[in-house]
N, C-alpha and C positions, 0 to 999 in steps of 0.2 A: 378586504373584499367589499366592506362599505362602498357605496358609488351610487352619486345622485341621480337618478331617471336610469336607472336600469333595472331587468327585472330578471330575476333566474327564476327557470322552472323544474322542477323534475315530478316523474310519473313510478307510481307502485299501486302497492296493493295493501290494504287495511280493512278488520273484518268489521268494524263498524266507528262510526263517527268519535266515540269516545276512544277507542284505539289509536285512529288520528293522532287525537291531541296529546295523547297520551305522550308519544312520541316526539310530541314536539317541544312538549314542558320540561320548562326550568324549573329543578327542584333546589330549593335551598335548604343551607345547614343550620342549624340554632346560631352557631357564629355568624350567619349572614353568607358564608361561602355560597356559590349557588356550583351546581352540577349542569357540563351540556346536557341539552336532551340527546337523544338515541340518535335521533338522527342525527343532528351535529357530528355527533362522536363519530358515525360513519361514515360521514362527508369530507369527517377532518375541518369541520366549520370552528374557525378560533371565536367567534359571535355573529348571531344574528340580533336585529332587536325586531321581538316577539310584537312590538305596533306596527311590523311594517311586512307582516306573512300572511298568509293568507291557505289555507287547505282546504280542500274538498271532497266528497266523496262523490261519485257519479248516480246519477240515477239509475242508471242501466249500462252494467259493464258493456265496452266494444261499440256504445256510441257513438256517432263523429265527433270530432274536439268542437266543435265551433259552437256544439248542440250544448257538451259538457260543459265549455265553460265560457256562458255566455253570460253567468250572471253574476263573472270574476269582476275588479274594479277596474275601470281603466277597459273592459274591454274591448270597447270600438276602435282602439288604438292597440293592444296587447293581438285579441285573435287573428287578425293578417299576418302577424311578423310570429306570434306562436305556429298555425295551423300549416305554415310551412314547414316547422321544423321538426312538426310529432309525426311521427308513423301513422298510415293508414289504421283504423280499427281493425280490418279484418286480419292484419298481419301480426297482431296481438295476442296474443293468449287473452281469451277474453274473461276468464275466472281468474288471472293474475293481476289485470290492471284496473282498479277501478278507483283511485284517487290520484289527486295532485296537490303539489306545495309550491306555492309561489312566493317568494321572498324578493322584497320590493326595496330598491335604494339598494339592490347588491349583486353583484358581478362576481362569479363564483367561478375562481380561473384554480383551482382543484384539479389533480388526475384522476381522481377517481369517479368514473364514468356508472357504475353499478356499484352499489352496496346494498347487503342486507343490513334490514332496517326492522330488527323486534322477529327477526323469520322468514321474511320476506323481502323481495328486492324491489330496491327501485332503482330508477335510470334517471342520472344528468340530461337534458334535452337541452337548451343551451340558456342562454341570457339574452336581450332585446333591449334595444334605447327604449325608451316613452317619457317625452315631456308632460310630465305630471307638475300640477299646482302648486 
């Protein structure tokens, strides 16, 4: 699912910033074994690497995206090929969504479109090129 200039995104909900990462972290064993994060495991992601994702939390659930995430990397090239693909805000459950995880250098061709993630769902939105440096 590696793949150079691409980018996947997906949208949920997290009840604050440390819950995020929470989520997103690699734990390892005294052996050195390391365990997916939560989310991986719901995604069914066999790896990401952890230097090339990126999560957010919204300032204000129900937003528009362009507002949300404007201050993602790569955005002047990301938000046109993203803000087509995310739902309107108003058609959101606006107490359901209010982060995102973007994972960079990867093309996440997964069926699973929705999983709970720690309790809560999030949603596949899709993947986008970007010639990045």
């Amino acid at each position: 699912m590696e793949k150079e200039n691409r980018v996947s995104l997906w949208i949920g909900y997290a009840a604050s910033e440390e819950q995020l990462e929470e989520m997103l972290e690699f734990t390892y064993e005294e052996d050195g074994d390391s365990e997916l994060p939560l989310f991986a495991q719901a995604f069914e992601l066999d790896h990401f690497d952890d230097d090339f994702r990126e999560a957010l939390l919204l300032e204000t659930p129900g937003q528009d995206w362009a507002t949300a995430l404007q201050d993602i990397s790569y955005s002047e090239l990301l938000l046109p090929e993203f803000t087509r693909l995310l739902p309107e805000p108003a058609r959101l459950e606006r107490d359901k969504v209010n982060a995102a995880v973007l994972l960079y250098h990867f093309d996440y061709k997964g069926t699973i479109r929705q999983a709970n993630v720690g309790g809560q769902l999030w949603t596949y939105i899709g993947a986008v090129d970007c010639e990045m440096l």
